[in-house]
C-alpha positions as CSV (number, residue, x, y, z in Angstrom):
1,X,-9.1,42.0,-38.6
2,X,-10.2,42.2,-42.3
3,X,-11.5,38.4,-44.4
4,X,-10.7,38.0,-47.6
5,X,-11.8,35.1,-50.3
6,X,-9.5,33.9,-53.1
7,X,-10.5,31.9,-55.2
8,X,-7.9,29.4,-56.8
9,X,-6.2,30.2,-53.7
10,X,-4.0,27.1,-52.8
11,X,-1.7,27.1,-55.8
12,X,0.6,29.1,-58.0
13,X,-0.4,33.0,-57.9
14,X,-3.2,32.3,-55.6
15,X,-1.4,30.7,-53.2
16,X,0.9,33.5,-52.5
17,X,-1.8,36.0,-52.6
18,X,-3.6,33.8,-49.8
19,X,0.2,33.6,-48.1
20,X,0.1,38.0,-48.3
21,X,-3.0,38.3,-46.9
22,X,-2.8,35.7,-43.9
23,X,0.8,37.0,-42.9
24,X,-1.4,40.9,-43.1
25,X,-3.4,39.1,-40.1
26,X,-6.2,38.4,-42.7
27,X,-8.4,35.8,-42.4
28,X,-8.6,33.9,-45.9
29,X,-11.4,31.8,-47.8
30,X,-9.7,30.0,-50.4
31,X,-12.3,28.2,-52.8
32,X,-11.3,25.8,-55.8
33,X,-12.3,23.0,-57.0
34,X,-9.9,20.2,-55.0
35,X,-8.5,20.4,-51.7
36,X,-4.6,20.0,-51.4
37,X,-4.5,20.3,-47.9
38,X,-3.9,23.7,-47.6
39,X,-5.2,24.6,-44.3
40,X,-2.5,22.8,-42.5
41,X,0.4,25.4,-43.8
42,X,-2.0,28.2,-42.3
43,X,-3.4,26.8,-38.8
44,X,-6.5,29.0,-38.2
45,X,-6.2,31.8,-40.3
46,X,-7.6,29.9,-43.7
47,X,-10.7,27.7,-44.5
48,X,-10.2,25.7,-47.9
49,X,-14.3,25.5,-49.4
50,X,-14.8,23.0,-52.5
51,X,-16.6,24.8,-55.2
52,X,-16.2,25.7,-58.9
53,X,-15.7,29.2,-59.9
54,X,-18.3,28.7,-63.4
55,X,-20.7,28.4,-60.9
56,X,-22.6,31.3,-59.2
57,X,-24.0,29.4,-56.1
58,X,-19.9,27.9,-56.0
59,X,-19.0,32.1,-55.3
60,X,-22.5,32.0,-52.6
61,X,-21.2,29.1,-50.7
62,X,-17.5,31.2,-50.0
63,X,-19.7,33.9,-48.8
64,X,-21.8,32.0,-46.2
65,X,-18.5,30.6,-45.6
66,X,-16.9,33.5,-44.8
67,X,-20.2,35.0,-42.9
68,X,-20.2,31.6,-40.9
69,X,-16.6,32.3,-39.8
70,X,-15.8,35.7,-39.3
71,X,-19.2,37.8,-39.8
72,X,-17.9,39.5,-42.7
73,X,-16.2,40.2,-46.0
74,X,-13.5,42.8,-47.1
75,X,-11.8,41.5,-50.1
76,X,-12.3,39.1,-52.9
77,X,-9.9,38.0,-55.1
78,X,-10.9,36.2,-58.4
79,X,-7.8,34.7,-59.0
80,X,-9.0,31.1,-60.3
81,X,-7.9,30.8,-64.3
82,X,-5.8,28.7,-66.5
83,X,-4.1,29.3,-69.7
84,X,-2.8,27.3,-73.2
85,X,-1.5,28.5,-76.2
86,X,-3.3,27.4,-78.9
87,X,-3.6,28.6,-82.5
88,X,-7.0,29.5,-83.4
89,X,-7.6,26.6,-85.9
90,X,-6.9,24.5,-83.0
91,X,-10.3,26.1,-80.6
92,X,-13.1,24.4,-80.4
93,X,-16.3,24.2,-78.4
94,X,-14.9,22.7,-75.2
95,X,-11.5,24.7,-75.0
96,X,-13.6,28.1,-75.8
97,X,-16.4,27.3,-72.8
98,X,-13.7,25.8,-70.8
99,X,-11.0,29.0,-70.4
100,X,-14.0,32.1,-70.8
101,X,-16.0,29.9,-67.9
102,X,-12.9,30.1,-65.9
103,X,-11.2,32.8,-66.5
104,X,-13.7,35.0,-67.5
105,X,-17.1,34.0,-66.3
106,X,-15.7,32.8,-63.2
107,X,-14.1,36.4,-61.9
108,X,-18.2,37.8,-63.4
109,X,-19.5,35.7,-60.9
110,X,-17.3,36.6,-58.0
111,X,-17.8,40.2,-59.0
112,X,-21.7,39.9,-58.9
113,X,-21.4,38.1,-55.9
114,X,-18.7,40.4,-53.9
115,X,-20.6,43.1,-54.8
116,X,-23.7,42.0,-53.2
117,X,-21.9,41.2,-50.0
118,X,-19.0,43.6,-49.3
119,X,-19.4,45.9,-46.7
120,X,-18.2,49.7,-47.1
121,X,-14.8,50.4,-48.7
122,X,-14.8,46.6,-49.8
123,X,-12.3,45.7,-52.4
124,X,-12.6,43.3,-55.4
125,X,-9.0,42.3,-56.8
126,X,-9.3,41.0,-60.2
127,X,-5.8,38.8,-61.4
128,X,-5.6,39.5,-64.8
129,X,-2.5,39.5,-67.3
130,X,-0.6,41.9,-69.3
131,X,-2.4,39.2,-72.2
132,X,-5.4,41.7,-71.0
133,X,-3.5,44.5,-72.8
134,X,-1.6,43.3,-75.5
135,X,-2.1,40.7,-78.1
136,X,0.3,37.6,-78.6
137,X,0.3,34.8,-81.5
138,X,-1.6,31.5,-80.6
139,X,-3.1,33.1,-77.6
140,X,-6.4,34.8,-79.0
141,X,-8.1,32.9,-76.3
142,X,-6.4,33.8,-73.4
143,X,-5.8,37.4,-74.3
144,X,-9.8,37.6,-74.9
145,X,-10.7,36.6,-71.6
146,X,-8.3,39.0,-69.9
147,X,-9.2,41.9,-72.3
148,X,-12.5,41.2,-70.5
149,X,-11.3,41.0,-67.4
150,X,-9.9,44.4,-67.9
151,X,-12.9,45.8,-69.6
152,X,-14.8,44.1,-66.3
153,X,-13.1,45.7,-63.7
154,X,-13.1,49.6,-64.6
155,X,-17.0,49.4,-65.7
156,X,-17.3,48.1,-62.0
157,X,-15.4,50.6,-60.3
158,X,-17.6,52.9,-61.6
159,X,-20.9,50.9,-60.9
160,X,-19.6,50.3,-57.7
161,X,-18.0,53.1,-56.5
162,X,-21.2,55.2,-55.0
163,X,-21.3,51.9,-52.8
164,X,-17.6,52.2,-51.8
165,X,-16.8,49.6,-53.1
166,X,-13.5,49.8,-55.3
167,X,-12.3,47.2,-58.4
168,X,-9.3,46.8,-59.4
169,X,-7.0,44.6,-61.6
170,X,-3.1,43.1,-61.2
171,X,-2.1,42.5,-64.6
172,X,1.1,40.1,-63.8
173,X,3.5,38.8,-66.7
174,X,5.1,35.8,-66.7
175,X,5.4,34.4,-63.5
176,X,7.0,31.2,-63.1
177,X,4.4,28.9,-61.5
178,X,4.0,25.3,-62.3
179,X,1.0,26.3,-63.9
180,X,3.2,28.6,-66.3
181,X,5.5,25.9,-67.0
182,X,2.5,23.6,-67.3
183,X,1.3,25.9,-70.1
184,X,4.7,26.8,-71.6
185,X,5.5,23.1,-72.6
186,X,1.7,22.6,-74.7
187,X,2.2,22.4,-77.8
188,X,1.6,25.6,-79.5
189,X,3.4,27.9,-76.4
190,X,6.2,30.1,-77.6
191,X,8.6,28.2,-75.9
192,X,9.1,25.2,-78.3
193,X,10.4,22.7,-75.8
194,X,13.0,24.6,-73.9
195,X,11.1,26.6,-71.4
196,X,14.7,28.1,-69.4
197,X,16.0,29.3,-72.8
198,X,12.5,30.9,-73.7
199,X,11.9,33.1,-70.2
200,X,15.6,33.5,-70.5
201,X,15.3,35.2,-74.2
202,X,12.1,36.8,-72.5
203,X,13.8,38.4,-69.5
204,X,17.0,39.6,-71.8
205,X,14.5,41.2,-74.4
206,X,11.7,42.2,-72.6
207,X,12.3,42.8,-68.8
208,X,13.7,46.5,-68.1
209,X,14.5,45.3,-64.5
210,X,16.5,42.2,-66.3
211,X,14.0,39.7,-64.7
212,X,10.6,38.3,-63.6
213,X,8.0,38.9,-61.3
214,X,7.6,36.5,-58.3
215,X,4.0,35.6,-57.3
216,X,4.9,37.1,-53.8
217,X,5.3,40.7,-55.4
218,X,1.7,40.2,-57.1
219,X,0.2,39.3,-53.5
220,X,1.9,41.7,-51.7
221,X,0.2,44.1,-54.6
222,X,-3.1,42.5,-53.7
223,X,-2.8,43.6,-49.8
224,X,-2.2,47.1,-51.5
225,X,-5.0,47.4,-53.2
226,X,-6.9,46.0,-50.9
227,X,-5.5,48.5,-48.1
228,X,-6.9,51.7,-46.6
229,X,-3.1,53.6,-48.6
230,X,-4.9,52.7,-51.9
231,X,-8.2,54.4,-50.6
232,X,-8.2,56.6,-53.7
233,X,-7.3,53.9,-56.7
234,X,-10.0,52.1,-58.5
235,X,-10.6,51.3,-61.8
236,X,-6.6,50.3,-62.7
237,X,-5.2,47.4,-64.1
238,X,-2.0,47.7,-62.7
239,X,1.1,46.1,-64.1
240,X,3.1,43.8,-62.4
241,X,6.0,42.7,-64.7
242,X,9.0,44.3,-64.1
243,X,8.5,47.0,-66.8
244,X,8.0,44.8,-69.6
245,X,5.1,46.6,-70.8
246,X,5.6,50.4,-69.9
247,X,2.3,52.2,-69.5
């Protein structure tokens, strides 16, 4: 029986990734900041531990929770971000330290963390965005902290691979969470207040498979990664967005 930790893993994306790896007979860590009850829909196969991913000790207190628990650690998922269109005019101080702390700084920390405290042919799953790989208009933010992301994962693989330790990156498109349509109706998101007809343009223009990811397909590409069948794959940022961005 393998642990994982996920962090922002009891919403959204995260949720589903924690939902992959308990029904894999993982035993899960899921760290964020508030509790929404989560370890009642998973009866003893997940811990919910309060901490804040822009904090390094937040990253140590999922390890010596997971140590407490099970003895040991196999995967971590940083899977904790947020984003919000917003032209660049329109960034200032806070919004800058707020998105880079979690999206990027937060997934630096589990990374450092994780790699200290793996064992052998340990996994770190990085939940980046195809924003990682292409440039959109009133996202500069967002896109920089997954461009990061990427850039973050393959300069680990190969720091971490004489360990045996492999990095990798799930690089989803739009997937239609509430924190998705949270972001879609700010002000400055493409969708300019009709969210349906925008991911319905999107999917029509974009999708070669003529629709969206769920956040079930990006877990069940998680457990992947994380399995012994992807012994040999580190280093990738690997699409998930039914082939809207051909690589």
């Amino acid at each position: 029986m393998k642990t994982a930790i996920v962090t922002g893993g009891n919403r959204g994306i995260g949720l589903a990734i924690t939902k992959a790896f308990v029904a894999e007979g993982h035993k899960v860590i899921i760290g964020a900041r508030h509790d929404t009850g989560i370890e009642d829909q998973f009866d003893s196969h997940a811990r919910f531990v309060a901490m804040d991913v822009q904090d390094e000790a937040g990253h140590r207190i999922l390890v010596q929770a997971a140590m407490e628990w099970t003895g040991q650690i196999d995967v971590y998922v940083n899977n904790a971000g947020f984003s919000e269109w917003r032209p660049i005019q329109n960034i200032d101080e806070s919004f800058f330290s707020d998105l880079i702390g979690t999206n990027l700084k937060g997934a630096f920390w589990g990374c450092k963390v994780a790699a200290e405290s793996l064992g052998k042919d340990g996994t770190i799953i990085n939940v980046s965005s195809i924003a990682g790989k292409r440039g959109s208009a009133n996202n500069a933010m967002y896109c920089a902290s997954k461009f990061a992301m990427n850039g973050l994962t393959q300069a680990l693989a190969k720091e971490l691979g004489p360990k045996s330790i492999r990095v990798n990156a799930v690089c989803p498109v739009l997937v239609a969470t509430d924190g998705l349509i949270e972001a879609l109706n700010s002000p400055h998101s493409p969708a300019k207040d009709n969210t349906k007809k925008f991911l319905d343009d999107f999917v029509a223009t974009q999708s070669a498979l003529g629709r969206l990811p769920t956040a079930e397909e990006v877990g069940a590409v998680c457990v992947f990664l994380s399995s012994d069948k992807a012994s040999a794959i580190t280093g990738q940022c690997i699409n998930v967005d039914c082939g809207v961005f051909p690589q």
